[in-house]
C-alpha positions in Angstrom: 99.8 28.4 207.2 99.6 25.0 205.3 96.0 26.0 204.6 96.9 29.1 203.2 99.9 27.4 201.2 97.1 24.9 199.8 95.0 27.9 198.8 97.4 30.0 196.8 98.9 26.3 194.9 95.1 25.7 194.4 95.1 29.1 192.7 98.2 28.9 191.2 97.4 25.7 189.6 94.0 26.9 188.1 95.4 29.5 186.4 98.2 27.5 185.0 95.6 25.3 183.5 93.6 27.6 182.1 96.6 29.2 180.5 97.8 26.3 179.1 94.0 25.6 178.0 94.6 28.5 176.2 97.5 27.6 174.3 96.2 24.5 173.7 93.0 26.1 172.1 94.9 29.1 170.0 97.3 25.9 168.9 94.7 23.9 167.5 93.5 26.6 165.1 97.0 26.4 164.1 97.9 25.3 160.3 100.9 24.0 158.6 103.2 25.2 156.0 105.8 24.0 154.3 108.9 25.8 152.1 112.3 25.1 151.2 114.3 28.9 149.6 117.8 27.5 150.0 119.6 28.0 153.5 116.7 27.2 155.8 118.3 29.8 158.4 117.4 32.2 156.4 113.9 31.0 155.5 113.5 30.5 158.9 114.3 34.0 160.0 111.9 35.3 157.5 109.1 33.9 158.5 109.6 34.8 161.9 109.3 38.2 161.8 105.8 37.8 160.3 103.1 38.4 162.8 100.8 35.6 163.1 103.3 32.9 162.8 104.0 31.1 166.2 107.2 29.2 165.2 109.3 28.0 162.4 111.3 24.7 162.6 114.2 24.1 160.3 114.6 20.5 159.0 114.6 18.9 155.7 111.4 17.6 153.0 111.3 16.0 149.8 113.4 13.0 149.9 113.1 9.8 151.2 115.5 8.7 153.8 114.3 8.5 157.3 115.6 10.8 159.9 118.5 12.2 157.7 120.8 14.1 159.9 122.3 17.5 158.5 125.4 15.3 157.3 123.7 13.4 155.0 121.3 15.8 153.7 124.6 18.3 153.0 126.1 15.9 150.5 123.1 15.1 148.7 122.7 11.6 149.8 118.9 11.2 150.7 116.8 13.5 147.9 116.1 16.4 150.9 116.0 19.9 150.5 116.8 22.6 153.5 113.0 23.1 154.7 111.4 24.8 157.0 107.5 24.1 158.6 105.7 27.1 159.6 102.9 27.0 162.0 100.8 30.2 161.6 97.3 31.6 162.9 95.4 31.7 159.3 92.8 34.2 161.6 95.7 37.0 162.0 98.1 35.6 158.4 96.8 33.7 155.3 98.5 31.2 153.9 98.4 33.6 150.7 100.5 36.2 152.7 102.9 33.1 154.0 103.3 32.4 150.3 104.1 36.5 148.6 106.7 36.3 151.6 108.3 33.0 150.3 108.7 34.8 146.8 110.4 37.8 147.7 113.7 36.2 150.1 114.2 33.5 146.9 115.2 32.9 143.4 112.3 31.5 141.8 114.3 31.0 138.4 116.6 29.0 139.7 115.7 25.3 141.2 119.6 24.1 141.0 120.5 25.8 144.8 120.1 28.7 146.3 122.3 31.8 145.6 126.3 30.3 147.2 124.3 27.4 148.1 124.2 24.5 145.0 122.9 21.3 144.8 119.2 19.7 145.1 119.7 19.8 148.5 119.3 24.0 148.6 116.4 23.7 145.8 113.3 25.8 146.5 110.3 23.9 146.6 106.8 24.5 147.8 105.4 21.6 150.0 101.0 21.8 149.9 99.5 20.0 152.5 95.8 20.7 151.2 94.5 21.2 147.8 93.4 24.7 148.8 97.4 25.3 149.3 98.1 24.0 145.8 95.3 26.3 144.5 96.4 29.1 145.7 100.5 28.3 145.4 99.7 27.6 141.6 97.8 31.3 141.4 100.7 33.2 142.5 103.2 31.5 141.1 100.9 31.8 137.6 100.5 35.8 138.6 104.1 36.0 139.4 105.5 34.5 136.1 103.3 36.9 134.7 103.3 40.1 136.4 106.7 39.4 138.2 110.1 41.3 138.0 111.8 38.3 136.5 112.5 37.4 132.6 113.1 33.9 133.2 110.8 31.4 134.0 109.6 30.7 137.0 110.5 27.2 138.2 109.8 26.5 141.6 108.2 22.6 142.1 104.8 22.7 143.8 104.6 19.3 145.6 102.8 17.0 147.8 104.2 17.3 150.9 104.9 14.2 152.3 107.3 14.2 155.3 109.6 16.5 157.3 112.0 15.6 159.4 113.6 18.6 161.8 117.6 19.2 161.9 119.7 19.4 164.8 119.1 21.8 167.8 122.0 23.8 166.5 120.8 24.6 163.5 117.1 26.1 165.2 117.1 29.9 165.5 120.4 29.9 164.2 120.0 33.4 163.5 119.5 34.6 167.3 122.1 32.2 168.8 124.8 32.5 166.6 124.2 36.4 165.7 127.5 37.3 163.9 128.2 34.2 161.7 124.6 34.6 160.7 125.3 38.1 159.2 128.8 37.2 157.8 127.0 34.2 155.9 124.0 36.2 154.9 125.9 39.1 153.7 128.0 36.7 151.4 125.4 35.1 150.3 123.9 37.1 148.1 120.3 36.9 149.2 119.6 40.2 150.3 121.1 41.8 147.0 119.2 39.5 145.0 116.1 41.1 147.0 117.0 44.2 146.9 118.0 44.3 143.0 114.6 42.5 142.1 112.3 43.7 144.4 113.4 46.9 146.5 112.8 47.6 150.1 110.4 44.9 151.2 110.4 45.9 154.7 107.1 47.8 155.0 105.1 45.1 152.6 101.9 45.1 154.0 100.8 41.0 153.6 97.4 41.6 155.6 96.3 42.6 151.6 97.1 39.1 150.1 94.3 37.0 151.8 93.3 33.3 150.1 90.4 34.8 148.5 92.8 37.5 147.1 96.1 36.1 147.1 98.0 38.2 144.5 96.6 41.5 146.8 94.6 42.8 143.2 91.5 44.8 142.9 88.5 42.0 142.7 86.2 43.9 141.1 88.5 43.7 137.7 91.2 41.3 138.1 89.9 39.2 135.9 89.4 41.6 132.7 93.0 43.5 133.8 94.5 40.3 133.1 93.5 38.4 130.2 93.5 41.9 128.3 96.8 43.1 129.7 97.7 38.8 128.8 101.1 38.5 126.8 101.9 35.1 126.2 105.1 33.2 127.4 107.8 31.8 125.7 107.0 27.5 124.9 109.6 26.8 127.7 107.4 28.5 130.2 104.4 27.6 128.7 105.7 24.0 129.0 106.4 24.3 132.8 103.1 25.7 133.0 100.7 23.1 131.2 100.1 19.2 131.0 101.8 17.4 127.7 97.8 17.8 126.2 97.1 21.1 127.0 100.2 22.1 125.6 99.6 20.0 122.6 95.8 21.2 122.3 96.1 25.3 122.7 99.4 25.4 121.4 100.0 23.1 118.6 96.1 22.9 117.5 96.0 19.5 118.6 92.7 18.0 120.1 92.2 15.8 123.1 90.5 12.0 123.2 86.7 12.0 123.2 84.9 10.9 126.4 88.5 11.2 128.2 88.5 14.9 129.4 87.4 16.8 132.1 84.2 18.7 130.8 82.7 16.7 128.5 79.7 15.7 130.9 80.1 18.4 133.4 77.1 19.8 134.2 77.7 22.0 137.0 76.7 25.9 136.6 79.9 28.3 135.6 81.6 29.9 133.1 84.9 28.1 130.6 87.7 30.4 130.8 91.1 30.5 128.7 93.0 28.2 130.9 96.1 30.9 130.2 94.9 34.3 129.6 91.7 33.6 132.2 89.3 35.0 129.6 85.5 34.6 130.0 84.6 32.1 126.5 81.2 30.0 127.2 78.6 29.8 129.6 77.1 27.0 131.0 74.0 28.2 130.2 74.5 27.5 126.4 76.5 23.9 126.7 74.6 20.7 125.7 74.9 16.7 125.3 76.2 16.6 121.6 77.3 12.8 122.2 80.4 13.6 120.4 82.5 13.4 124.0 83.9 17.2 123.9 82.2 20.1 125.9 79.9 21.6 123.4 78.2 25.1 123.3 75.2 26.7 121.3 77.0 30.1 121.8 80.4 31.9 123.4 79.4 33.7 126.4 79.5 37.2 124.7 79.1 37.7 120.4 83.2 38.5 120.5 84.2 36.4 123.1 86.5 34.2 120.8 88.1 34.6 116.8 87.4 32.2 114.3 89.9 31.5 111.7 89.7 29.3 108.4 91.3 25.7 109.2 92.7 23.7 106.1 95.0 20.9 107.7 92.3 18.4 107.3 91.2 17.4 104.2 88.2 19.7 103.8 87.8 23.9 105.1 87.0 23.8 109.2 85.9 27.1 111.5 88.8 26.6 114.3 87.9 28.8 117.4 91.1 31.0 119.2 91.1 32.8 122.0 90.5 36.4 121.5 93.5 37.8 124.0 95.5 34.1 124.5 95.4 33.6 121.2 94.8 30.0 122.3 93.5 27.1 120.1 90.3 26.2 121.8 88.5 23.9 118.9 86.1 24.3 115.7 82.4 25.4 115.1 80.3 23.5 113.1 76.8 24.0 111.5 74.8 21.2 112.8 73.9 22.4 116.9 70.8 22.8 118.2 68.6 25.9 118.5 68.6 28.8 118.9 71.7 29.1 116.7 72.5 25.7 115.1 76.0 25.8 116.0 78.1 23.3 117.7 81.1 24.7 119.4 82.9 21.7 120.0 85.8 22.6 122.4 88.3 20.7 124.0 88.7 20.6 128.1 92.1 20.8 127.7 92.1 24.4 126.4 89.5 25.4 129.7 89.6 26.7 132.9 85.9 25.7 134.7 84.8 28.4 137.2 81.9 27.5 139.2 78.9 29.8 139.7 79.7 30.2 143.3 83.3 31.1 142.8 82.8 33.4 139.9 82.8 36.4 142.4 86.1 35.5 144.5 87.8 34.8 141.0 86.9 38.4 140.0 84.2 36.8 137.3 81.2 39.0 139.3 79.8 41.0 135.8 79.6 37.5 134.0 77.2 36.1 136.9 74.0 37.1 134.8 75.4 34.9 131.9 75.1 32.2 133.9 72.0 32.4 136.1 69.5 34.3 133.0 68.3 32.7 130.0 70.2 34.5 127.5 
């Protein structure tokens, strides 16, 4: 009998390790994400119900006391917001889908609380761990502010995340334990009318179709083209939350950036310059050249009407300035002394440029301006 008792614990044991090998191995494909919406009960609960995600822990991010308890976050004391971390397969859910989730149960206009909830401690933020999560956060909240539901602007932070530190038991699955309270707050709340009013019946989104590659969920093969000539542009106060202090000052007030102090100037690298609003396809790589005057300079746009020129007179003599055909963006000025074929220096600033590279032109939806780049034109 205590051989056969040995056996079966023997057995037993085996297959407990291998389950837990199991977990161990599906766990370290895990990743991490990080989002505060307001009451993190509510966030939580979200997030849950997508398939993919293993668990979501409520806590607090963004400040920097150590440890804060609930207490002390609640009055405003330590810099925290209501967080929650979400640890997700990105084989079965992208981090893409985790975000287009995160915009539809908040108000992304409004980073002073959380519908009844006020205060910085109920602000929505959106914690990146890797740059690959500020990429993609940054493209739909860019896509959202423009093809949203919303008038205002959108305002969310998009931060380094730094630290989280989980809240009391009580407050974890707050939803499930404490069922009734739950639904009294959330129906007071006005969360799920805010939803509702803004963005309809969300329950049978499919978020499979918002992967990192695609993470606004549109057609590839003419994103790109659909967007900078659909492009309307944005109030200054969004285009201010949008762009650095020189980037606003250079494709909105004309201005023009320091010489041999910008981001292009000696890149090299094969790709394509795009309107770093509207996304529009302006100069190849193919035609830029040393100039030695410190700016990214170009023989030729990309395409004969890729960009307007318009007389300039604020200096003291007549300039060619070079806009944006759709943004309507200030890129720079022509002038007559380039190098052949076409003896024209487009002198550009970086600030007014997006840089795609040749092997991301595809994914950005930039496929039809591939021959631009890789044939002598």
């Amino acid at each position: 009998m205590s051989k056969y008792i040995f056996i079966m614990l023997a057995v037993l044991f085996t297959h407990l390790s291998m389950a837990q090998n199991e977990i161990n191995e599906k766990q370290s494909h895990e990743q991490i994400a990080t989002f505060a919406g307001g009451c993190f009960w509510c966030v939580e609960e979200a997030f849950e119900q997508m398939n993919g995600v293993r668990e979501v822990i409520s806590g607090f991010s963004g400040g920097t006391e150590l440890n804060p308890t609930y207490q002390e976050v609640s009055a405003g004391k330590t810099g925290h917001t209501e967080s929650v971390q979400v640890y997700y397969d990105p084989n079965i859910v992208s981090y893409a889908a985790l975000l287009q989730k995160f915009w539809r149960i908040i108000d992304p206009t409004d980073n002073k609380g959380q519908f009844v909830d006020r205060g910085q401690q109920y602000r929505p933020e959106i914690f990146y761990h890797t740059d690959q999560q500020r990429k993609i956060a940054q493209q739909t909240k860019q896509y959202l502010a423009e093809h949203g539901p919303f008038k205002k602007p959108i305002v969310v932070p998009i931060t380094r995340f730094k630290s989280f530190y989980p809240a009391e038991d009580y407050h974890q699955n707050y939803y499930d334990k404490n069922p009734i309270r739950y639904k009294v707050y959330t129906f007071n709340s006005g969360r799920y009318d805010f939803i509702e009013k803004f963005w309809g019946d969300t329950s049978d989104i499919d978020y499979q179709q918002y992967t990192n590659q695609n993470p606004n969920g549109v057609n590839q093969s003419n994103a790109a083209q659909a967007r900078w000539k659909s492009y309307s542009k944005p109030s200054d106060e969004v285009l201010q939350q949008k762009l650095t202090d020189i980037q606003f000052e250079v494709t909105q007030e004309d201005g023009t950036e320091e010489p041999f102090n910008n981001a292009y100037w000696d890149n090299k690298r094969p790709g394509i310059y795009v309107d770093i609003l509207s996304g529009e396809p302006l100069f190849s790589s193919t035609d830029k050249y040393k100039s030695g005057t410190g700016w990214p300079s170009f023989t030729q746009p990309i395409t004969s009407d890729a960009v307007v020129e318009k007389e300039d007179n604020s200096w003291f003599y007549t300039r060619t300035e070079i806009r944006s055909r759709y943004g309507n963006n200030h890129i720079g000025h022509v002038f007559s002394d380039g190098p052949k074929p076409t003896g024209l220096r487009y002198c550009m600033n970086s600030a007014a440029l997006e840089f795609i590279p040749l092997d991301e032109m595809k994914e950005h939806g930039y496929g039809d301006y591939i021959k631009y780049v890789t044939a002598d034109n």
